[in-house]
TIKE-8569 format. One line per field, with one value per residue (C-alpha): x, y, z; residue in three letters. Coordinates in steps of 0.2 Angstrom, whole numbers. Layout:
N
east	(X, ...)
north	(Y, ...)
up	(Z, ...)
keke	(ala, ...)
END
This chain:
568
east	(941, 950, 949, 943, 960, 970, 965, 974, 989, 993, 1003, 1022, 1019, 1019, 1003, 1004, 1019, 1014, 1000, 1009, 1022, 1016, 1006, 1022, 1024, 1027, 1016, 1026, 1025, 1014, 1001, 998, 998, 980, 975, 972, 957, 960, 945, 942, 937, 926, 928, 917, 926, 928, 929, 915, 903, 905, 894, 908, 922, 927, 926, 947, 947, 933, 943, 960, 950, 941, 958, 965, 951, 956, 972, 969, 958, 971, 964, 974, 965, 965, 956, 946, 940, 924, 910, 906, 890, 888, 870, 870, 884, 880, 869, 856, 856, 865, 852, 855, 868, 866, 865, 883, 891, 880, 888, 906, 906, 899, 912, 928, 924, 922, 937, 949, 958, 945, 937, 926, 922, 916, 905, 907, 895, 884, 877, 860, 866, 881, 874, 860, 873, 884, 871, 866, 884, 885, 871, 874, 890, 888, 904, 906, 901, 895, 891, 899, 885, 900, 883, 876, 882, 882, 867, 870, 860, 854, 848, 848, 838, 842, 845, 839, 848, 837, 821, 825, 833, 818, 809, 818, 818, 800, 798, 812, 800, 785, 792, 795, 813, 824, 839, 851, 845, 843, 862, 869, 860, 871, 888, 879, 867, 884, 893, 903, 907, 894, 879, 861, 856, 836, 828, 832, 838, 856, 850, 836, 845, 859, 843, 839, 856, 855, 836, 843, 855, 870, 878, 884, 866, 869, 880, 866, 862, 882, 886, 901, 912, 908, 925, 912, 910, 929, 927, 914, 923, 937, 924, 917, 934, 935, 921, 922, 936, 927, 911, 924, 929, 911, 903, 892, 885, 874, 860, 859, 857, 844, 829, 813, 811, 824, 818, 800, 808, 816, 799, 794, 808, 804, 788, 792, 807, 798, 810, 811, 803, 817, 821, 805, 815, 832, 822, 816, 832, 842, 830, 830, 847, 843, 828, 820, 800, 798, 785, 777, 760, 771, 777, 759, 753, 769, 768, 753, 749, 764, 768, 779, 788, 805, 799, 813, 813, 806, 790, 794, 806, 822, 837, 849, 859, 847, 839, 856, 857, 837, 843, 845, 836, 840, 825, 815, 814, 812, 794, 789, 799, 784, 781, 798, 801, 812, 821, 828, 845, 863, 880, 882, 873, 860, 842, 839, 827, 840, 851, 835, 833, 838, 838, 831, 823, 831, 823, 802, 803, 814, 808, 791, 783, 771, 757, 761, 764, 769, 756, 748, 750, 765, 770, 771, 754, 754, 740, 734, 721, 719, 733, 743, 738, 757, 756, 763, 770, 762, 773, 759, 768, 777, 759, 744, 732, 718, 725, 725, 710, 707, 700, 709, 710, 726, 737, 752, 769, 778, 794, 806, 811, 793, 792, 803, 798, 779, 778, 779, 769, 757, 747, 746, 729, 731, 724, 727, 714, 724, 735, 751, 756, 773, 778, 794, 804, 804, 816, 818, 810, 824, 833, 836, 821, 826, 821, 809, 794, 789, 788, 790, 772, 767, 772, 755, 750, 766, 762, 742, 752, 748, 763, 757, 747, 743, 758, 758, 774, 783, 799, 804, 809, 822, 819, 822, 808, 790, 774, 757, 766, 760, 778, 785, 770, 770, 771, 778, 774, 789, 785, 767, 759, 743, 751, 756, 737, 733, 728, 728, 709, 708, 698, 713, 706, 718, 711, 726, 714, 705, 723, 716, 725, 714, 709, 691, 687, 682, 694, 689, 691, 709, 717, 709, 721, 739, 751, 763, 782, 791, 801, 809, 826, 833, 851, 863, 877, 886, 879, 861, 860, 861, 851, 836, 834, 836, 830, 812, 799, 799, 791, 801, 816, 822, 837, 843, 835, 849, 855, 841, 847, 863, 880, 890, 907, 916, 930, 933, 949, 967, 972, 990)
north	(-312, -302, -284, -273, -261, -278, -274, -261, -266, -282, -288, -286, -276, -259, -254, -259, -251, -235, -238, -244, -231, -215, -220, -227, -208, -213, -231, -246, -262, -271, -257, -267, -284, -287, -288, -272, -263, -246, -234, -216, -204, -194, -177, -164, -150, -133, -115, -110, -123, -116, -131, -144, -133, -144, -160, -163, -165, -177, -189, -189, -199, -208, -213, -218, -230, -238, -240, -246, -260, -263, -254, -239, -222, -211, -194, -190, -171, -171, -157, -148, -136, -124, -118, -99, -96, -105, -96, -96, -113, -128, -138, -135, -143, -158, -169, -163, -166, -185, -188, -181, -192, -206, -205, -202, -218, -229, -222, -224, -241, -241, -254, -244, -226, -215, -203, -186, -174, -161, -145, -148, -156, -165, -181, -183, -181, -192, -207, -205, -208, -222, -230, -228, -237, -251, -250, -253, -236, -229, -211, -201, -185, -170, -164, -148, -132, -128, -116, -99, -85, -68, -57, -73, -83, -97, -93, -107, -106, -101, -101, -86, -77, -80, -74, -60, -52, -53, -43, -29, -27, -26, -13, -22, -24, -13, -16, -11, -28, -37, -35, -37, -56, -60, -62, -74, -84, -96, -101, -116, -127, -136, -137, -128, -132, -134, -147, -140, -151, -155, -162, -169, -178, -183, -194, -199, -208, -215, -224, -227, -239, -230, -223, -231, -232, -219, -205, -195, -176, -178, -161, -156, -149, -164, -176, -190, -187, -189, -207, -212, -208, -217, -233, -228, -229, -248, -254, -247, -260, -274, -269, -272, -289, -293, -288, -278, -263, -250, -261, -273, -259, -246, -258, -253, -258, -244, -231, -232, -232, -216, -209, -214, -206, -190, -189, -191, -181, -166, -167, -156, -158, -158, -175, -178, -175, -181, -197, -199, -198, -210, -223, -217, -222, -240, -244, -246, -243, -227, -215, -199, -206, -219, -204, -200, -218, -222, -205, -198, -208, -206, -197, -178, -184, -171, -154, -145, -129, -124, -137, -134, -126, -134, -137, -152, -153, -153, -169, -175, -175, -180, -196, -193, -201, -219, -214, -206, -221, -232, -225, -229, -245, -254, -245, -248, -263, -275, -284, -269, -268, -256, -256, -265, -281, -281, -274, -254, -261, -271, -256, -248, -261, -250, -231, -218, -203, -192, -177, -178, -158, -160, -180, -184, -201, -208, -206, -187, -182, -165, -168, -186, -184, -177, -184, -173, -172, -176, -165, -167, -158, -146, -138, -153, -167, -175, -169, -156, -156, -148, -149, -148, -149, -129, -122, -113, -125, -114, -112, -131, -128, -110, -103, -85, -77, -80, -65, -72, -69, -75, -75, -72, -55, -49, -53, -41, -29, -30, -39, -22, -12, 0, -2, -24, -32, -41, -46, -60, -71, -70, -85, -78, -90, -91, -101, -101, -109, -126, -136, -131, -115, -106, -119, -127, -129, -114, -113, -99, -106, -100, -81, -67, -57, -41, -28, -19, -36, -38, -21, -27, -41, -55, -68, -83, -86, -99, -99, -111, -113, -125, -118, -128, -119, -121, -135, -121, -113, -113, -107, -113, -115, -129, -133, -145, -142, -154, -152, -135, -120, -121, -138, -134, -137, -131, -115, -106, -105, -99, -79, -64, -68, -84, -94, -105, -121, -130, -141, -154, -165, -171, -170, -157, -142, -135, -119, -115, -113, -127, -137, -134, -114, -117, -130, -115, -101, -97, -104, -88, -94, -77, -83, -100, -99, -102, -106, -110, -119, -127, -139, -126, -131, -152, -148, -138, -153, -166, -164, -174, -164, -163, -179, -191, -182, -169, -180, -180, -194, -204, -204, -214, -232, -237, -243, -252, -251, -259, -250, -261, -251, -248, -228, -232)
up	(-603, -619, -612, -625, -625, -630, -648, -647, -635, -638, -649, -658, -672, -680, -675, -657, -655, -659, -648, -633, -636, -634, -620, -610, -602, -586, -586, -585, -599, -586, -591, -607, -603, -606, -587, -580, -586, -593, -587, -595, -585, -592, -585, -589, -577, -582, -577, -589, -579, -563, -556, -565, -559, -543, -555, -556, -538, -539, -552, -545, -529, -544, -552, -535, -536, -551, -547, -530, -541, -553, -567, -578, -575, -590, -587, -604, -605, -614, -617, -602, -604, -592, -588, -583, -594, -611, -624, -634, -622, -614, -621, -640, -638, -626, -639, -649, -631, -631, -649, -644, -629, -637, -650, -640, -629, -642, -651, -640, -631, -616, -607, -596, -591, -576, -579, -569, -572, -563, -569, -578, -596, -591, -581, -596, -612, -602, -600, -618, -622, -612, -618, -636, -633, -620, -613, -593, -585, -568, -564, -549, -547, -545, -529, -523, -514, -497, -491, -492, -481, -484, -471, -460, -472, -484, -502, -516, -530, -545, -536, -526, -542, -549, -533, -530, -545, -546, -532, -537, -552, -540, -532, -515, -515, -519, -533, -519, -509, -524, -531, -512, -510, -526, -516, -505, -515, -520, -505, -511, -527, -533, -543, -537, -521, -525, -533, -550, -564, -557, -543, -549, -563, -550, -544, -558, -559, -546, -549, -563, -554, -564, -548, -531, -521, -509, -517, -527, -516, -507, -504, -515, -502, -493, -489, -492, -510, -512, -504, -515, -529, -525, -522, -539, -547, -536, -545, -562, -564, -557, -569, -585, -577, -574, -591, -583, -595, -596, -605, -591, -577, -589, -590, -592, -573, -571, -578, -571, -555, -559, -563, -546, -539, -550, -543, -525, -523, -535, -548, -563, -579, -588, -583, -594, -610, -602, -598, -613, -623, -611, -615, -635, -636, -627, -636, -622, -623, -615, -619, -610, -607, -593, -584, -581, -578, -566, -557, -555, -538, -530, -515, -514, -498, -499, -493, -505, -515, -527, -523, -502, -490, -489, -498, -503, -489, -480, -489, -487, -467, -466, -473, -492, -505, -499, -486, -498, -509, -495, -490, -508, -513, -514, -530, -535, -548, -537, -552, -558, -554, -549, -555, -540, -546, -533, -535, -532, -516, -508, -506, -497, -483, -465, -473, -461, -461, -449, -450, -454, -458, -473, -478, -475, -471, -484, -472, -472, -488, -493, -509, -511, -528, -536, -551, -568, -575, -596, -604, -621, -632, -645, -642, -636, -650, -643, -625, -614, -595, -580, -560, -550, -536, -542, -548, -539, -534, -540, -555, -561, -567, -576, -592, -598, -612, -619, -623, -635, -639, -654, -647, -631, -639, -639, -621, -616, -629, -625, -605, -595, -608, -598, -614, -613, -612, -598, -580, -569, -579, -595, -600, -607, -621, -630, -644, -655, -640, -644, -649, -668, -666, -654, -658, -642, -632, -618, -602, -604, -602, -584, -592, -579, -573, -584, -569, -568, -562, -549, -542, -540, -528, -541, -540, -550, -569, -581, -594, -610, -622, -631, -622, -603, -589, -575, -561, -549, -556, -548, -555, -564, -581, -595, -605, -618, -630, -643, -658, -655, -665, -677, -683, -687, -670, -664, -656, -668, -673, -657, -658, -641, -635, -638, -621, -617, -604, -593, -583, -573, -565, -583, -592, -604, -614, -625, -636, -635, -654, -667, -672, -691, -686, -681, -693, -706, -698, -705, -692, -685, -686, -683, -670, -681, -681, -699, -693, -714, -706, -692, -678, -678, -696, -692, -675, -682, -698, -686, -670, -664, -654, -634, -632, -641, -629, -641, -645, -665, -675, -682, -665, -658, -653, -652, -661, -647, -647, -661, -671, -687, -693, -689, -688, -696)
keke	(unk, unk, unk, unk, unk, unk, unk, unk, unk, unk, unk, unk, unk, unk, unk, unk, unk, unk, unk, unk, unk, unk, unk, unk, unk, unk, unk, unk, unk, unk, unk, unk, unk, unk, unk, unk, unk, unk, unk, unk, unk, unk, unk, unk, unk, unk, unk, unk, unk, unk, unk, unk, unk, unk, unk, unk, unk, unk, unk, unk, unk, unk, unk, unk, unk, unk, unk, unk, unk, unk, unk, unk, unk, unk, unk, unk, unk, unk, unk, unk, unk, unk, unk, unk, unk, unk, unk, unk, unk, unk, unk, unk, unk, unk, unk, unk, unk, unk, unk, unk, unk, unk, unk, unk, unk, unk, unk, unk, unk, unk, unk, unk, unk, unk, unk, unk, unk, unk, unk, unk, unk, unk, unk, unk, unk, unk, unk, unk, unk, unk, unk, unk, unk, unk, unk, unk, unk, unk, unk, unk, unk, unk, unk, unk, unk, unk, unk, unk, unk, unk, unk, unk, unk, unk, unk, unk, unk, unk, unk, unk, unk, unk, unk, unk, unk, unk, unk, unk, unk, unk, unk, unk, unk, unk, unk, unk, unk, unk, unk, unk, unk, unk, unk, unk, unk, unk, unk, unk, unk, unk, unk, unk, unk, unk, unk, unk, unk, unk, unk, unk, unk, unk, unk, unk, unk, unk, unk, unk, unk, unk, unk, unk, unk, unk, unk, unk, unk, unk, unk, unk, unk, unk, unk, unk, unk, unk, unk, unk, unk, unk, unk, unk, unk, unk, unk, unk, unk, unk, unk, unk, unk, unk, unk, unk, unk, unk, unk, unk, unk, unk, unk, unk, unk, unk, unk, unk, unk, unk, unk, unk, unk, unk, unk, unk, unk, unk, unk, unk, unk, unk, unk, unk, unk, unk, unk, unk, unk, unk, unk, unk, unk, unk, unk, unk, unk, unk, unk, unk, unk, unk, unk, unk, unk, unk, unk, unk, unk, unk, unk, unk, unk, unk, unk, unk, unk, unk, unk, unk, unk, unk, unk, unk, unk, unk, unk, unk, unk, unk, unk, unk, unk, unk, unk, unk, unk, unk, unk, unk, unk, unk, unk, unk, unk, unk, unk, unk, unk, unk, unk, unk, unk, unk, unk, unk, unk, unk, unk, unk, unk, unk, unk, unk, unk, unk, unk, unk, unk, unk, unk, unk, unk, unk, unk, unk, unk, unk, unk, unk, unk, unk, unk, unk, unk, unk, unk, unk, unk, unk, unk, unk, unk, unk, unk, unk, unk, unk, unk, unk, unk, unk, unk, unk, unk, unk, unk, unk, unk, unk, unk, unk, unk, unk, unk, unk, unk, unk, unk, unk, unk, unk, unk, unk, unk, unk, unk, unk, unk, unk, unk, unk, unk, unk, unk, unk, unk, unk, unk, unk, unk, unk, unk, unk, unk, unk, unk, unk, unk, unk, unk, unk, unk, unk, unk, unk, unk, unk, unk, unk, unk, unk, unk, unk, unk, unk, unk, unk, unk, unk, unk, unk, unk, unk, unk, unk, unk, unk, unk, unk, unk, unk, unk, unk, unk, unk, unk, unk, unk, unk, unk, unk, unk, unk, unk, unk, unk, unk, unk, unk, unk, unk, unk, unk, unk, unk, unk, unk, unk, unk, unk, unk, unk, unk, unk, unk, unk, unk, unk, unk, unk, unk, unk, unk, unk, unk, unk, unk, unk, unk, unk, unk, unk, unk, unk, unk, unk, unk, unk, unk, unk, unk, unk, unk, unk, unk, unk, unk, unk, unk, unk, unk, unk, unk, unk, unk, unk, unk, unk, unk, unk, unk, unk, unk, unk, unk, unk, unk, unk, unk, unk, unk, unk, unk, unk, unk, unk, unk, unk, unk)
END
C-alpha cells in the first residue's frame, strides 16, 4: 500500500526535497522510502497539566515501539488542558484543542498517530480529533496516582476536597487539618485517583476499543504502563499497514458498550457529553435517550469513590476493568471490535476478580441499577443527567421549594447569608452555567451546602443547573439541563419558591406551575457571557446544547484526511 507521508516524501523534485530535507536531522534517506510508517505522537504533556506532566516519559517507550516496528516516530505537542489549573474552564475549550488536533494531524506527512492523554479533556479532544480525520490511531490513557494517606486514611482526589472542605465550613475540621491534608492528597504523577472523569474517560477508551484491551486504570508510576506503551507504539504501525481506522473500531456497537462500562464502573457524567461528541464527529447515531435505555439496568460492580470506598489502584490489583466487563459481557455487543482486530469480548475471556471488596460479582452488586438516569419535563424539554449511584437515595424523589441563583458569582455572594431562605427541603437552582451562558459549561453544578445547614449536620440536597460537576463529585445534583438558561430554556423562568419535583425513578424534572404560567414569565439571563472576540466569541455562536455533546456545529462529522495543496 501507498503510505499517506509518500505524498509528501517521494519523489525527485522541489517540493519533496524540501520536504525530505529538513526532516533528515538525524534520520537516514531509508526514513523516506515509502515503507516505514511515520506515526505522530500526539503528546499532550505539560507542566500546566500536572496530570499530563509524566507524558514525555510515556512517549519515549511509545516511540521505541515504533521503531522496534519499523515505523518513524515523530512526537507532536498539541493542546494540553489542565483541569485545576485552566480558567474560566478546561471544557471551553475542549473543542479548540479537538480542532487544533484534528488539524495538525491532517496537515502534516503522517500515517498514523498515538494518542496520549490523561487529565479530564485530553483523552475526549483527542478522540474527536481522531475521529474527524480517520487516520490510523490508538490511545495510551497517561493512568492514575498512587494512594495518598492522611491521618492513616486514604485521600480521593476531588471527592475528599470536596468533603473536606464541607466540613471546615461546618465547623468540624479545623483549617489547620484541612490545609495540612494538601501535601498528602498528591502522592505521585498521574491523573485523580477516584472515579472522576480521567479515569472514567480512560475507560471509555478502552470500551471504545481505542486502546490496548487491558491498559485503561494502569497506575502512572507503574513500570507497566511504560511497556504497554511500547506495545502501543508496536501496533500503531501495524494499524497503518492494516488500514485499520478509527471509523471501523467506533461503531455504534462501541459506544453502547461504553455506556455499559459507564454504568458499571460508576463513571462520571461528563462522559455523557464527551460521548456524545466522539460519536458527533463519526456520525454515528448516538443520542442521550441510549444512555438511559443502555444503562439503566446495568449493575454498579466497582466499589470506588466518589460512588464507593476505594480507589484506582485498587481497581487495578482487583483485576481492573478486564474483570469488571467480564461479569457484564453479556450486555456487551460482541461484534464491536479493538484496535487489535478482535472483539472487545474476546479480550475478556480468563479475566478475574481478585479482590470481591473493591470489584463485585454481578450477583452482588454495589447498586443493581447504576446507569445515569436522563430526566425530562418542564424544566427539561431536551433532558438533564442525574448519577444515582453519587446522590441520596431519599432524595431521588423530592419536592422543595426552589431557592435560585442566577450565576456562580451570586453563590458566593448569597450561599452563606445568615439571612438565605433556605432549609434542607429547598432545591437550590443555578442557571447561567451552561455551555453559552459561562461560556463553557463548568463543573459547578454540585453547588456547596448554605452553612446554617452544614452546621444543622445536613450533608446532602437536591441541586438543579445547566452547569456539570466533577466526576469526583458526589451528591443528589440534577445537571446538563437542556436547553440551558442562556439559550432560552425553561430555567431561566424558574423564580425562588417555585415547587421543584424530581422524581429519578419516573425520569421526571419538573416545575410545579402551568406550563402557560411559565412560558408567560421573562427569562432571567444575567449570568450570559457576551464575550466580542477571540475563541469565546466563535464558542458562544456556535456551540450546541449539553445534549447534542456541547461540541461546535460545523465541527460535527468529519473531513478525513486529504490535503489537495502543495505548501511551496
Amino acid at each position: 500500500m501507498e503510505l499517506r507521508s509518500s505524498r509528501w516524501y517521494s519523489g525527485d523534485d522541489r517540493n519533496s526535497y524540501i520536504h525530505r530535507a529538513w526532516m533528515r536531522r538525524g534520520l537516514p534517506r531509508a526514513a523516506f522510502d515509502g515503507d516505514r510508517p511515520h506515526i505522530a505522537i500526539a503528546n499532550t504533556a505539560s507542566d500546566l497539566t500536572p496530570c499530563n506532566s509524566h507524558l514525555n516519559e510515556v512517549a519515549d517507550s511509545v516511540k521505541q515501539g515504533i521503531w522496534a516496528a519499523g515505523g518513524i516516530p515523530l512526537n507532536l505537542p498539541v493542546v494540553s488542558l489542565g483541569e485545576t489549573n485552566v480558567r474560566p474552564t478546561a471544557m471551553l475549550w475542549r473543542n479548540l484543542a479537538a480542532m487544533a488536533t484534528e488539524e495538525m494531524l491532517r496537515a502534516n506527512p503522517i500515517d498514523g498517530v498515538v494518542l496520549l492523554g490523561g487529565c479530564d479533556k485530553t483523552i475526549p479532544s483527542l478522540l474527536m480529533a481522531a475521529a474527524s480525520v480517520d487516520l490510523p490511531a490508538v490511545v495510551v490513557p497517561g493512568g492514575p496516582m498512587l494512594t495518598g494517606h492522611f491521618r492513616g486514611a486514604p485521600l480521593g482526589c476531588g471527592t475528599d476536597v470536596w468533603r473536606l472542605s464541607e466540613e471546615v465550613r461546618a465547623g468540624t475540621l479545623s483549617r489547620e487539618a484541612f490545609l495540612d491534608s494538601e501535601s498528602s492528597m498528591i502522592r505521585s504523577r498521574g491523573h485523580c485517583n477516584t472515579m472522576g472523569t480521567a479515569s472514567t474517560m480512560a475507560c471509555m477508551a478502552e470500551a471504545l476499543g481505542m486502546t490496548l484491551p487491558g491498559i485503561a486504570g494502569t497506575p502512572a508510576p507503574d513500570s507497566r504502563l511504560l511497556e504497554r506503551s511500547h506495545e502501543t507504539g508496536r501496533l500503531a504501525v501495524d494499524l497503518v499497514r492494516l488500514g485499520r481506522r478509527p471509523s471501523a473500531v467506533m461503531t455504534r456497537g462501541s459506544f453502547l458498550n461504553a455506556i455499559v462500562t459507564l454504568a458499571a464502573i460508576g463513571g462520571s457524567t461528563n462522559a455523557v457529553v464527551h460521548l456524545l461528541a466522539i460519536a458527533g464527529r463519526l456520525g454515528v447515531d448516538l443520542a442521550l435517550d441510549d444512555f438511559d435505555r443502555t444503562g439503566s439496568g446495568v449493575p454498579l460492580l466497582v466499589d470506588l469513590q466518589p460512588a464507593g470506598r476505594h480507589l484506582m489502584d485498587d481497581l487495578f490489583r482487583a483485576g481492573g476493568l478486564p474483570a469488571v466487563l467480564n461479569e457484564v459481557s453479556d450486555l456487551l455487543d460482541p461484534a464491536a471490535i479493538t484496535v487489535t482486530g478482535r472483539p472487545l469480548v474476546e479480550h475478556l475471556e480468563g479475566a478475574e476478580i481478585w479482590d470481591e471488596s473493591v470489584i463485585r460479582r454481578r450477583a452482588e452488586p454495589l447498586l443493581p441499577d447504576a446507569g445515569i438516569a436522563v430526566l425530562r419535563g418542564n424544566l427539561a424539554p431536551d433532558g438533564a443527567v442525574i448519577k444515582p449511584a453519587a446522590a441520596s437515595p431519599e432524595l431521588l424523589r423530592h419536592r422543595g421549594r426552589a431557592v435560585v441563583f442566577d450565576s456562580v458569582e451570586d453563590v458566593y455572594a448569597r450561599l452563606d447569608s445568615p439571612d438565605l431562605d433556605v432549609d434542607e427541603t429547598s432545591v437550590l437552582v443555578l442557571r447561567g452555567c451552561g455551555p453559552k451562558g459561562y461560556p463553557g459549561m463548568p463543573e459547578v453544578g454540585n453547588l456547596p451546602l448554605p452553612a446554617k445547614l452544614l452546621a444543622k449536620g445536613v450533608r446532602d440536597m437536591v441541586r438543579v443547573s445547566d452547569a456539570r460537576m466533577s466526576g469526583t463529585a458526589y451528591g443528589t445534583v440534577v445537571l446538563h439541563t437542556s436547553p440551558e438558561a442562556a439559550a432560552g430554556g425553561p430555567l431561566a423562568r424558574v423564580r425562588t419558591g417555585d415547587p421543584i419535583v424530581l422524581d429519578v425513578a419516573a425520569r421526571r424534572l419538573d416545575v410545579d406551575i402551568p406550563d402557560a404560567d411559565l412560558a408567560a414569565r421573562e427569562p432571567v439571563v444575567e449570568g450570559r457571557a457576551r464575550p466580542v472576540r477571540g475563541w469565546e466569541r466563535l464558542y458562544v455562536d456556535h456551540v450546541t446544547q449539553a445534549h447534542q455533546g456541547a461540541d461546535l456545529d460545523f465541527l460535527i462529522g468529519s473531513s478525513g484526511d486529504e490535503v489537495g495543496r502543495e505548501s511551496h
